[in-house]
N, C-alpha and C positions, 0 to 999 in steps of 0.2 A: 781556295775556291776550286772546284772540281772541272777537271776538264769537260767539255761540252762536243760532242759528237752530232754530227747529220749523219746518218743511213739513209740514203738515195737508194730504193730497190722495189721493182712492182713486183714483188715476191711477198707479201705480209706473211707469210712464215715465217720467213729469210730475218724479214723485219724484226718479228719478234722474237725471235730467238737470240739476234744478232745484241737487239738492246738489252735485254733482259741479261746475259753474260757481261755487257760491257758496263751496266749497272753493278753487278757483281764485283765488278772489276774496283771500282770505284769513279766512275765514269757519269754525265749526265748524260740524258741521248734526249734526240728528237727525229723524227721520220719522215721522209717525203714518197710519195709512190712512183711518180712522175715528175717530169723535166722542167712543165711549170710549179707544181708543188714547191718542188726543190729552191726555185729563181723567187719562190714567194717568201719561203722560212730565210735565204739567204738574206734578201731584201732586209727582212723584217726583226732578225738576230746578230746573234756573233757566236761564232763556232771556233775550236781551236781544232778540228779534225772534222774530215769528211771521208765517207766510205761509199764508192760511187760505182753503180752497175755501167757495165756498158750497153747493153740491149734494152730499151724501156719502151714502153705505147708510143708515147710523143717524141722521142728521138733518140739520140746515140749518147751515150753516155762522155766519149772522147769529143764532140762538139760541143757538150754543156760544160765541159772541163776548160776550153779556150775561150767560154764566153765567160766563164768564173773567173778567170785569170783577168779576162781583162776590165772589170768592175764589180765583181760579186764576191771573190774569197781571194785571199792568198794567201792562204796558211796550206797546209800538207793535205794532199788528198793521195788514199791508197783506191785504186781499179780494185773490183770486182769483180770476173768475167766466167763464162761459163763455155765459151768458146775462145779462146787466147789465140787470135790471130797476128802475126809478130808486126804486121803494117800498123793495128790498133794499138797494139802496146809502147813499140816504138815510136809511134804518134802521142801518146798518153806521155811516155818521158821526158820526151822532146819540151811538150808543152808545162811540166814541172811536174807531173805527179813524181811523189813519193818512192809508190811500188804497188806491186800489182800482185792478185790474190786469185786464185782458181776455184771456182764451185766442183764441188761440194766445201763449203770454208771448213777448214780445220781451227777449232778454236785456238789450242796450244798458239798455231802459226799466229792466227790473228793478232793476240795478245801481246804475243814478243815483237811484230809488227809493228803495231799501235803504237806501242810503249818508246820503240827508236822512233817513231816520225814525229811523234809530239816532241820527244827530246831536242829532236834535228831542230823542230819551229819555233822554239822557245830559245834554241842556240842563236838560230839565224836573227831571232827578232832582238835578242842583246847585243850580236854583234854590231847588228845597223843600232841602235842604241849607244853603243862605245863610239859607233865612229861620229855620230853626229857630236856626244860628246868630249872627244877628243883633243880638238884647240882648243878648250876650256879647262880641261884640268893640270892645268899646268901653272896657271894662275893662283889655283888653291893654295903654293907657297907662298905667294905675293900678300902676307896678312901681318910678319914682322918678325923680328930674334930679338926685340929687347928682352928682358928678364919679366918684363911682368905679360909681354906676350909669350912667354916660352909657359908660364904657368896656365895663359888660359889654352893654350894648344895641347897640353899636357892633359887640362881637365879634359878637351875635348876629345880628345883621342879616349878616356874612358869614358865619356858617355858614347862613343861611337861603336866600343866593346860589349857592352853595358845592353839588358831587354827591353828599355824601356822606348816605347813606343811613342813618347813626346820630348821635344827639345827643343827649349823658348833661347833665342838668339836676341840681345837688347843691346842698344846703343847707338849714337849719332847716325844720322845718314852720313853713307859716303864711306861708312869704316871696315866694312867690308864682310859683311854678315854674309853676304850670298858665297861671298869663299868660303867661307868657317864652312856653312853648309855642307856644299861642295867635298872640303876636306871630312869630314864626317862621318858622307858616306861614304867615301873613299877608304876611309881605314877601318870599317865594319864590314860585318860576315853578308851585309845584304850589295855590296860593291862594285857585282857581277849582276846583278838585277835594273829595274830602271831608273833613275835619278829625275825627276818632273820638277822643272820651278815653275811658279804661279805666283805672278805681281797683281794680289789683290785690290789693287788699287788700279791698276790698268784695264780690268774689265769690267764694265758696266752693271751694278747692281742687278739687273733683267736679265742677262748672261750667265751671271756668274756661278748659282746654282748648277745648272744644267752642264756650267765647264768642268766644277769640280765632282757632279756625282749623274752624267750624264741623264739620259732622255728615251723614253720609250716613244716610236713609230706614233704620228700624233698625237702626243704630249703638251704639244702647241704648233699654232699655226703654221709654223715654217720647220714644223718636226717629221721632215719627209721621210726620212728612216731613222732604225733606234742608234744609238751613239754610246759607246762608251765613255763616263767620264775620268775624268783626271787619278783619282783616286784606283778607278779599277787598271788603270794604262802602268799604275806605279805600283801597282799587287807585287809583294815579296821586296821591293824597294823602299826607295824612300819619293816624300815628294815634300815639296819648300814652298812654304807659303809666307812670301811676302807682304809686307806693311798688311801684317793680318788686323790690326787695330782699326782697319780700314773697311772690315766687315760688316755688313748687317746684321743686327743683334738676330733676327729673326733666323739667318743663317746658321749664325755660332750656334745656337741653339740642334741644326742637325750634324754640324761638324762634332759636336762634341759628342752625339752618339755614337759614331761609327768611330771615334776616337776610343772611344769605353766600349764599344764590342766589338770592333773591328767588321763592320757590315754597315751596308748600305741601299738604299732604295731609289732607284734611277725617277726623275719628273716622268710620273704617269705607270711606273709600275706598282707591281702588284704583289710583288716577290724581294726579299730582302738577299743579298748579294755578301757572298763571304768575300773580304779582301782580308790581306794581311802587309800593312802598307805602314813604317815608319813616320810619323809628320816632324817635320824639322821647322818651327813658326820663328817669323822674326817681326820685329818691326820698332820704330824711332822715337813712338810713344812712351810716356809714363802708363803701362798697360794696369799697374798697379791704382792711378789715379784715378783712369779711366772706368776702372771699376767700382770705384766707390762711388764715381759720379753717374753711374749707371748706363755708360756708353760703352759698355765694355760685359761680356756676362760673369759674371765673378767666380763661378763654377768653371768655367772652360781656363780663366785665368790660373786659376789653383791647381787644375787639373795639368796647365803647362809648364806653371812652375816647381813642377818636380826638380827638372833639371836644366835650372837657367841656366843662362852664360851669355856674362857682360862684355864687349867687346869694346875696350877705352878708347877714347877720341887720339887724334896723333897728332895732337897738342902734348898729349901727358908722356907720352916716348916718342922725342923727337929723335931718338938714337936709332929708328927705324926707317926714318927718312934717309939717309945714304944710299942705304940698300934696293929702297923700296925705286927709288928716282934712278936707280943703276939699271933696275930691271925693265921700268919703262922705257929707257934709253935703247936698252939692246931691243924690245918691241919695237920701239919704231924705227930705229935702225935698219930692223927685216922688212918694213910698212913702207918707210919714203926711200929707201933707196943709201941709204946716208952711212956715212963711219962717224958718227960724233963719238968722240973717247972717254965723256965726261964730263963734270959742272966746272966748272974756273971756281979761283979760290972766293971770291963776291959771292958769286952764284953760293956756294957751300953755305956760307954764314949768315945770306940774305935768308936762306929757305930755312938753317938751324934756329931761326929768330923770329919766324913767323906762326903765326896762329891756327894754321889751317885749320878754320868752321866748316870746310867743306871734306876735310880728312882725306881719303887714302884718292876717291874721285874727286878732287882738286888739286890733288898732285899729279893724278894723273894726266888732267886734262892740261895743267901748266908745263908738263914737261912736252906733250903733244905740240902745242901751242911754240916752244920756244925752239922744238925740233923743227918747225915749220922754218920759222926767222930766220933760222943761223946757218951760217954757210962755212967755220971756222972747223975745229977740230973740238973745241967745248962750249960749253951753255954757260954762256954771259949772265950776270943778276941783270940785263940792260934788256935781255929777250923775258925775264921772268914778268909775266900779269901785274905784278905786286910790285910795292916798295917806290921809292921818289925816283928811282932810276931807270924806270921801266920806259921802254920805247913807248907805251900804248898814253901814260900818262900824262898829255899835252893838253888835255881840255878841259872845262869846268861845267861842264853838263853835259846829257845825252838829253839832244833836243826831242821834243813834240812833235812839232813843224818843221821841214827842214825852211830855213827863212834862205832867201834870195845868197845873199852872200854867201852862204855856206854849202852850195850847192857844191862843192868839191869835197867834201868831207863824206858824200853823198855813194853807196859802191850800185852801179847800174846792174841788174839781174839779168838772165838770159829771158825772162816772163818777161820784161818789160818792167818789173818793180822794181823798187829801189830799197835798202836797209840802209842805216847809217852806219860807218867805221866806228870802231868799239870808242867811247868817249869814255873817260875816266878822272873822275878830281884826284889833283896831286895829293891828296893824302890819302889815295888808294881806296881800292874795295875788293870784293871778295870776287871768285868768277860766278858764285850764285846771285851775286848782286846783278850781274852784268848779262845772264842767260834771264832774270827776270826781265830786264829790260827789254833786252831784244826781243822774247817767247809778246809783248807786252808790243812793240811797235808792233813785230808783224802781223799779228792779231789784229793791230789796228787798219792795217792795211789793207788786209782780206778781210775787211769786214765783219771780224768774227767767224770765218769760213779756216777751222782749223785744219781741214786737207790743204788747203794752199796754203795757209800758214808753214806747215809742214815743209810744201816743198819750195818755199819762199828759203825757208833756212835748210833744207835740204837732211830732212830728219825724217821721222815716223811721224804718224799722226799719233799712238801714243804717245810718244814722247811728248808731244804738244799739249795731251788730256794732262799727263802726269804734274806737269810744270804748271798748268791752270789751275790745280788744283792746291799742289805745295804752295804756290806764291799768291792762292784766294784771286786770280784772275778773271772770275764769273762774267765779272761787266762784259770784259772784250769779246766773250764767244755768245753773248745772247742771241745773236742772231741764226746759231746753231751749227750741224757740219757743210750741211747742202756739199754732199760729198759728190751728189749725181753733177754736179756743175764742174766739181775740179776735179 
């Protein structure tokens, strides 16, 4: 995609000269004459460079640069000036510009200008990029060394090598697909670029468009300025589209274009938009079924399964479970404060013996869970969720109602609500069984009001959709968010 330039100058010679060479260049341009002009194109686009007079009709060039800063650009702007008084300029720097340029413009200067500030903005914006990313990649190993996972991190690393612009990630929830991703792009040439996930399934059909391929300046009612989407945010990266099985078929339908030409057309524009953006799709569907049964487009299906990659349940290598429970340990070791050294030998052979349906996210959550309980130097099988031994398994139902007698089983909220203590039959369940439950009372309590529901259980309000949705929970929230209430 071409970089995009404002020329801010009431000089239309200036103007055109300026854009016409940076066209040349390889450059897009757009022009303003004046200071509102300039606050209109700003509003209205997105620019990676600005080229900014200081003398204009309607005001100073160094004032509209502090009112850019503080809501309209912040990307690199180079001064202009035709008088370079050192209070302006030092004011200009202070406030972030770039660097500063003297009329009569030498084009040579200009260009070799140009060419570092874009550098610098594109530097700056990966960096803030890595650092948001940063406590997360570190988890990318947390995926397994048994032997049949060493084979698919092997494949992955060359598909990660590898041109090819699609990469279908399949199997269970819970197994850890959004890491494979993660790792992915991490060992590919695009590494140093942006990394975007996207849980299709967490944003709203009517959104979702407009997230992944943004929105022109009234586009729709609440499209008060244009927006970049997801796709252009991830140009020269990669970006991760979860439980993509979860899409609108009418959607897949323009993903799969800009998948096969690498371009895109923002809601409401006019103009098709070059990106060059790796898609890394995952999701817990038989994507292959889905397509025969025509919930799925068969063309975008084919088109992903260039280069699948199965991700097995950790049921099938439980020889990853040691490891995997080690590294959680030292997590939350750093998280609650705590030196726990390890599982006790129970612990070891309760967890080699069980099933986990809910894979690498129910281990995690049960090693969380029993780091909470324990106060020893190891993790007891008697703190683990699971198994006849478990502390949690003393009851034979998670009630409706809480009825009169049981009013102590009852945990009081600082809201004034109430949630029941986790109830479990002694022949066990899963902890997906037990987050439907709960996702499933407080729902009932807030009346289907999944804001409160939320901070009933002290979560996200996605988190709340997502879980309505996995466990077919529709009943409880018909009465909607009425978010303005909570």
């Amino acid at each position: 995609m071409k970089p995009k330039i404002l020329i801010i100058d009431d000089e239309s010679l200036l103007r055109w000269s300026v854009s016409r060479r940076c066209e040349e260049w390889g450059y897009e341009c757009a022009q303003a004459a004046d200071c509102a002009e300039a606050r209109t194109r700003l509003r209205a686009d997105s620019y990676d460079l600005v080229l900014l007079d200081v003398r204009m009709p309607d005001g100073n060039g160094v004032d509209l640069l502090a009112e850019m800063r503080r809501e309209l650009f912040s990307g690199p702007v180079i001064l202009i000036t035709a008088d370079p008084k050192v209070e302006d300029v030092k004011t200009a720097l202070r406030q972030g510009a770039y660097d500063y340029l003297v009329k009569p413009v030498r084009f040579d200067e200009l260009q070799v200008t140009m060419a570092n500030a874009l550098e610098a903005g594109r530097l700056r914006q990966e960096v803030a990029t890595l650092r948001q990313q940063a406590q997360t990649w570190r988890e990318r190993d947390v995926i397994g060394n048994s032997a049949i996972m060493r084979q698919v991190m092997d494949y992955a690393r060359r598909a990660a090598a590898s041109e090819a612009n699609a990469i279908l990630l399949q199997g269970e929830s819970g197994t850890g697909k959004d890491l494979l991703a993660q790792y992915i792009h991490q060992h590919s040439a695009r590494r140093d670029r942006p990394y975007v996930p996207v849980n299709c399934s967490a944003i709203p059909e009517t959104l979702l468009e407009a997230e992944l391929f943004g929105h022109e300046k009234g586009a729709f009612t609440d499209a008060k300025a244009m927006k970049k989407g997801l796709f252009e945010v991830a140009d020269g990266g990669t970006i991760f589209l979860d439980e993509i099985g979860e899409m609108p078929l009418a959607l897949q339908s323009k993903l799969l274009r800009t998948l096969e030409d690498q371009t895109l057309r923002r809601l409401g524009g006019l103009r098709d938009i070059q990106v060059n953006v790796r898609m890394i799709a995952a999701s817990n569907r038989n994507l292959e079924a889905a397509a025969q049964a025509g919930r799925f487009r068969a063309d975008l299906y084919y088109r992903l399964m260039v280069i699948p990659i199965f991700i097995p349940p950790l049921r099938s290598r439980s020889e990853d479970v040691p490891a995997l429970a080690a590294f959680f340990i030292e997590q939350y070791n750093r998280r609650f404060g705590k030196k726990i050294e390890g599982l006790a030998p129970a612990a070891v052979e309760m967890m080699a013996q069980y099933s986990w349906p809910g894979n690498i996210r129910e281990l995690k959550n049960a090693i969380q869970r029993a780091m909470i309980l324990e106060d020893g130097p190891l993790l007891r099988a008697a703190s683990l969720p699971f198994g006849p031994e478990s502390d949690i398994s003393t009851a034979t139902a998670f009630p409706t109602e809480p009825a009169p007698e049981s009013e102590a089983a009852w945990e009081a909220q600082p809201n004034g609500r109430s949630l029941p203590r986790l109830r479990i039959p002694r022949g066990g369940t899963s902890l997906e069984g037990v987050e439907k439950q709960l996702v499933a009372e407080a729902l009932r309590q807030c009346d289907g009001n999944q804001s409160q529901a939320a901070r009933l259980l002290d979560t996200s309000r996605d988190t709340i959709r997502y879980a309505m949705k996995k466990y077919h929970l529709g009943d409880q929230g018909q009465s909607g968010d009425h978010s303005q209430n909570g």
